[in-house]
Structures are given as structure tokens and as C-alpha cells.
N, C-alpha and C positions, 0 to 999 in steps of 0.2 A: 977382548970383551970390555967394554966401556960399563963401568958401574956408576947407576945413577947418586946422584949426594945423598945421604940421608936428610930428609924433610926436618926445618928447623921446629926442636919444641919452643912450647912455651917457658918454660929452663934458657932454652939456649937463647933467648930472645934477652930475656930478664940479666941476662950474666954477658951476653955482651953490650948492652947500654948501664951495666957498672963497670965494666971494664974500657967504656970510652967507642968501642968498636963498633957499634951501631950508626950506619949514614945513612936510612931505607929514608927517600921522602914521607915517606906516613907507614904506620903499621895495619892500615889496611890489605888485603890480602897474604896476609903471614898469616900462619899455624890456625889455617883454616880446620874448624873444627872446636876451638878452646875462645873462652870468652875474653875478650877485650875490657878492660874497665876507664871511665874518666878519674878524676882523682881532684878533692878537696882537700885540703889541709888546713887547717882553722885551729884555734885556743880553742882546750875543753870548754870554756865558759860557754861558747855559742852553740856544742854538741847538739842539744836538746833544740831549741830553735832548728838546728839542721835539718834534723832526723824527723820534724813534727814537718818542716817544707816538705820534704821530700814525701812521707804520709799523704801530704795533701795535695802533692803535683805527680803520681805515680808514672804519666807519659813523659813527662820530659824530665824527671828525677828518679827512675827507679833505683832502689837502692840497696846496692847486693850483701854490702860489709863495710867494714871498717878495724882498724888497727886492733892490737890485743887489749891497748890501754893505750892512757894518755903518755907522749913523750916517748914508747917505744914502738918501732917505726916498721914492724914485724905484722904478719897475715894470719889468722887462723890455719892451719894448714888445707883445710878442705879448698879455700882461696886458694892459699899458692904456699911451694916448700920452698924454702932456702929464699924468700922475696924481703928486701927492705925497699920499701916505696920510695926512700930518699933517693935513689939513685938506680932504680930496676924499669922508668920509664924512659925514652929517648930526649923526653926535652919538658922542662918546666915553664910556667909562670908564675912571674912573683909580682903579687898585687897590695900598694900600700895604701891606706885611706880612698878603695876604690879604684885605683891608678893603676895599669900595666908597668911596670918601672922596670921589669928586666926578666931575661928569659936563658935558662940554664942548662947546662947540663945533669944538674944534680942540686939539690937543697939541703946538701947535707948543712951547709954553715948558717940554711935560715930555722930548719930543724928548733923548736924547744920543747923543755922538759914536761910540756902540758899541750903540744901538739897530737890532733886525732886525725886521719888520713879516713877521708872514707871515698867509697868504690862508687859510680852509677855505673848502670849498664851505658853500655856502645851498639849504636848500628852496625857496626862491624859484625856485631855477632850472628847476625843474620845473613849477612851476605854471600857466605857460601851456598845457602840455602837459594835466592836469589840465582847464583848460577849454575847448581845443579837443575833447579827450574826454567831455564833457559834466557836469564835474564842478567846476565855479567854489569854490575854495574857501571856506567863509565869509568870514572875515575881509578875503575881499577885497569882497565884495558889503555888507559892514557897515562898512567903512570903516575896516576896527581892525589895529590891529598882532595877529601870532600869537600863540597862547596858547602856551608856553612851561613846562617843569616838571622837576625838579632828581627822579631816582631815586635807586633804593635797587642799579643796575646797575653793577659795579665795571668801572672799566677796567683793561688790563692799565698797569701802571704802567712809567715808563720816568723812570731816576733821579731826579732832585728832585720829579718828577710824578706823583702817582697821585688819585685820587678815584672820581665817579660820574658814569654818562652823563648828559647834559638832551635832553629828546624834546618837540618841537612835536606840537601837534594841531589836526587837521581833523577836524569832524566827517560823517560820509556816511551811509543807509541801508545795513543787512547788506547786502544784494543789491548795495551796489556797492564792496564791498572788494575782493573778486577786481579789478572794473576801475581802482581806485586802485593796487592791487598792481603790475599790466600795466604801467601808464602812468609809471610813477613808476621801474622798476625798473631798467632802462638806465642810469637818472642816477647814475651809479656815485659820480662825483666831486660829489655831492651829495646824497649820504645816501642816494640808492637806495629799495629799497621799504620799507613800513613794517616796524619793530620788531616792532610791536604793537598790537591794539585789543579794541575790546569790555571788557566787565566784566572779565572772566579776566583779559587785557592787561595792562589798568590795575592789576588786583591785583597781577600779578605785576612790575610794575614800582616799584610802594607807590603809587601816585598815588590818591586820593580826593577827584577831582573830577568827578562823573560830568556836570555840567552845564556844565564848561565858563568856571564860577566864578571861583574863585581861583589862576590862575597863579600861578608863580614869578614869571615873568618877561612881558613883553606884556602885553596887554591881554585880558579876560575874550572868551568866543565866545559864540555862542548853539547849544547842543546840542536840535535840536527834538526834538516827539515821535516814536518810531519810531527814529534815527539812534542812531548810538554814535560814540563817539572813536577816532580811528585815528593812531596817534602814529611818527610817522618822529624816525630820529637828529637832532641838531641841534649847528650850527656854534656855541653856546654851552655848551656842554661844554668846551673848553678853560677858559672865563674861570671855572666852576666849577671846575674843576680848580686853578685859581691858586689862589681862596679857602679850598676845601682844603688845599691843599699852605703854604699862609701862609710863601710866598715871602717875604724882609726889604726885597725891592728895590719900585722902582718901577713897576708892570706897567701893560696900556694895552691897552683893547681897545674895539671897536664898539659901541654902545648896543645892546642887541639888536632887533632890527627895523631897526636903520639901516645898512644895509650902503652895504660899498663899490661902486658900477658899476662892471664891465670890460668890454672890448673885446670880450672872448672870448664866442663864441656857445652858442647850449645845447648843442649837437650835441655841441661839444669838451669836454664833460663826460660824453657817452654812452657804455657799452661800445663 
């Protein structure tokens, strides 16, 4: 008798990308069921700034948590047990004066004693919902990280912080927007339903990729014939917003597609 593996938790996800053993090209469709989070890292000094953007961009910043305190690098436990953010997501970025400058395995060594890690929600955390609803997102059936794209959508700006929203896409046939719509929109503390799609959408957002091509960010999709793009807020929006804002300090965020695993279930992100 063949025994199936046991389903990886979100524990098991977190302890192997500190232990180096994580290769998944993205952590989408893993530990379906448990929420995904992006990840900020910033000086206490700009906390409050953050936490007031985020207030005031709740679709493409919702904002689940953050550290215990400043400099220690630990989750409330209802977040996550046993999680240090330095090293419990697959791959970092490290942003100097606005600048991409390098991308990690781990921050332990950019790490300081006045660093605060905070959490947004991920579309990821929807998308099991998505394909229990009969709507598997591409890039999970392709094996790609989300396609990912930087607008011409201002947020409202909150002190040191302003910029442009970034919107992920799935692509679906018209006929099943409305059920994307449905399905996706409860997920309040995860971007909720789409922005945007179709031609119009994408104009109005400036994006000019109607095939699903040249991301910003991720990995390209395949937009078949008949389907259009349907593009929901996205938890990399803050890290644009850094590159905009060309902060002096040393900022720190998620690889996009590599999110952090929590404890916390889908539901605790639903209206």
C-alpha cells in the first residue's frame, strides 16, 4: 500500500527556507488553506507613516501584523509559532536609498536593533477558494510565479510614503469574471475582488500587456485565446512605494512570489 506524504504545513514551509531547503519557484499553491503574507522591514522611525499608508490604501496594503517590537524579529503567536521573519520566507529584497541592490536568502546580517517587519495580505490567500470554485489560477497550473505590474494608480500618500498601486494578474474567459469577482471578494484582508480587467482595465490602469508577457515583477502568464486579464490589488505595492519614495535608509522586503507562511487560516482574513 503506497502512503500518501503528509501535506506540508505552514511550520514545515517556515523551517525549511531557515534551514536553506526551500527551491518551490514561488509559494503559491502551498499550504493551501493558511494565509500567505508580503513583508516590510523598515526603522521604527517610519512605523507610524506605514501603518497610517496602509489605513489609507486598505486594497493594495491590508495590513494583518507586525513584529512584537522594534529589533525583535518574532510574530505574535496567533500569526505564526516558532516564525523569525529574518529567515522563515524564501528570498528577500534589500532596498538602499530606493534601489533594489540585492536579494537574499535571509536578512539576518541587514537585521537592526530598531527594525519592525510588518505583514500585508497576499492573493495567494484566496486562491484556493478560486479553485475549489472551478477557476485554478494559471500560474498555478504552469508552475510560474504571478505575473505582477507597477500602475499609473496613485495612492493616497501617508508622510515619508506615497507612490503607485502594483496589481497581479489571472487571466479567465469574460463569462467568468463575475465568478472571480464572487469568490475573491470576502477576502477583504487580501486584496478582495478585482480592481480591474479586460482591455478598458488594463488602459485604465496604463498596463500594455495584454498577453501576459512582460511583468514587472513575476514571471510572464499565458493569456489564452478568448480570456482577458483580471488584475486584483497586490501586497508589492508597499516595496514600490519604497522605490518611489527613495527612502536614505535601509529597507527589506519579500522577494515577490516568496511569501511568508502563517498559522492563520483563510477564513481569518474573510469579511
Amino acid at each position: 500500500m503506497t502512503i500518501a506524504p503528509r501535506p506540508l504545513t505552514p511550520l514545515d514551509v517556515r523551517l525549511a527556507c531557515r534551514s536553506g531547503q526551500w527551491n518551490a519557484a514561488s509559494t503559491a499553491g502551498h499550504c493551501a488553506g493558511f494565509v500567505q503574507a508580503n513583508l516590510v522591514v523598515l526603522p521604527s522611525k517610519y512605523a507610524d507613516d506605514f501603518r497610517a499608508l496602509c489605513a489609507r490604501n486598505p486594497v493594495p496594503c491590508p495590513l494583518l501584523g507586525e513584529t512584537v517590537a522594534p529589533g525583535n524579529p518574532t510574530l505574535p503567536p496567533h500569526l505564526a509559532e516558532d516564525c523569525d521573519v529574518r529567515t522563515d520566507a524564501p528570498a528577500y529584497n534589500v532596498y538602499v536609498g530606493g534601489n533594489l541592490v540585492a536579494t537574499k536568502k535571509d536578512i539576518v546580517d541587514e537585521w537592526r536593533d530598531d527594525s519592525v517587519c510588518f505583514l500585508i495580505g497576499c492573493s495567494f490567500s484566496f486562491e484556493a477558494a478560486l479553485t475549489a470554485g472551478g477557476l485554478t489560477p494559471r500560474q498555478i497550473e504552469i508552475s510560474k510565479n504571478v505575473p505582477m505590474y507597477k500602475t499609473r494608480a496613485p495612492l493616497a500618500a501617508a508622510g515619508v510614503f506615497s507612490g503607485r498601486m502594483v496589481v497581479s494578474m489571472r487571466p479567465y474567459l469574460p463569462s467568468q469574471v463575475e465568478l472571480a469577482r464572487d469568490l475573491t471578494r470576502p477576502f477583504v484582508r487580501a486584496h478582495g475582488e478585482p480592481v480591474a480587467w479586460g482591455a478598458k482595465g488594463a488602459a485604465e490602469l496604463g498596463i500594455d500587456d495584454p498577453l501576459g508577457e512582460s511583468p514587472d515583477f513575476g514571471e510572464a502568464s499565458e493569456v489564452r485565446e478568448g480570456e482577458v486579464p483580471v488584475y486584483w490589488g497586490c501586497g508589492v505595492t508597499p516595496q514600490n512605494v519604497i522605490m518611489e519614495s527613495k527612502l536614505p535608509d535601509c529597507v527589506l522586503g519579500h522577494a515577490p512570489g516568496h511569501m511568508l507562511v502563517l498559522d492563520l487560516r483563510d477564513e481569518e482574513v474573510c469579511a
